[in-house]
C-alpha angles and dihedrals in degrees: 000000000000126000127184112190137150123294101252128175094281099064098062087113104050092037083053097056087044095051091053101047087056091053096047091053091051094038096240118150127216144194120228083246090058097060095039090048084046087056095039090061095045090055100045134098095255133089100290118098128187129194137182136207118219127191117189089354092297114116114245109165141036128190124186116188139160140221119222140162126255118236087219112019133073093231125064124231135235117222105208095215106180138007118177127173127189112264096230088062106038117125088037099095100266098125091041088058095046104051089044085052083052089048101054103039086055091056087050090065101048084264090120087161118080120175148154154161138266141186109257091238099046123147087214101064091090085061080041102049086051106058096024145037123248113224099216104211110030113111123202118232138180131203119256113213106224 
């Protein structure tokens, strides 16, 4: 049975291996105090969260997603950064039932907008057609330091 549940100080281990398998898949290096100063702010008290899935008491998922205000609306906005599944249990569910725990916990705290951002060639859009809209048009930039 799955259970999706808070990061808490117990977890470093199995976040860790996680983290690291979605950097590896997206070729991204670290350094061991990226990913302490990452712990230290999911499990702090900001706005950043962080949640795991566990099947059979094995940790299978991590989430990491932040709450922010919006400069218009009343209600804030929650920024889904990163998602990663174990690839030994993708295509059961796992991320559904992530996203929809995100979700849920943002709307608990008066954050009714989730969003994030893909590569266009992810395997993972037709999870993501499914439980989101895609805004045909927008295009994602990020500033370049002369």
């Amino acid at each position: 049975m799955l259970k999706i549940d808070f990061l808490t100080g117990s977890d470093r281990a199995g976040w860790e291996e996680l983290a690291r398998g979605k950097d590896a898949h997206f070729s991204t290096d670290r350094t061991p105090a990226d990913y302490d100063r990452a712990w230290d702010r999911l499990l702090g008290p900001g706005p950043v969260r962080g949640i795991g899935a566990w099947l059979d008491d094995r940790m299978v998922a991590v989430a990491h997603y932040v709450f922010h205000e919006s400069v218009w609306g009343v209600d804030g906005r929650c920024y889904l950064a990163d998602l990663f599944v174990d690839p030994s249990v993708r295509r059961q569910g796992v991320a559904t039932s992530v996203i929809h725990r995100v979700a849920a916990d943002a709307r608990e705290n008066g954050y009714r907008s989730l969003y994030w951002n893909t590569l266009a060639d992810a395997p993972a859009r037709a999870l993501y057609d499914r439980v989101g809209t895609f805004h045909d048009g927008f295009i994602f930039y990020s500033y370049r330091r002369p």
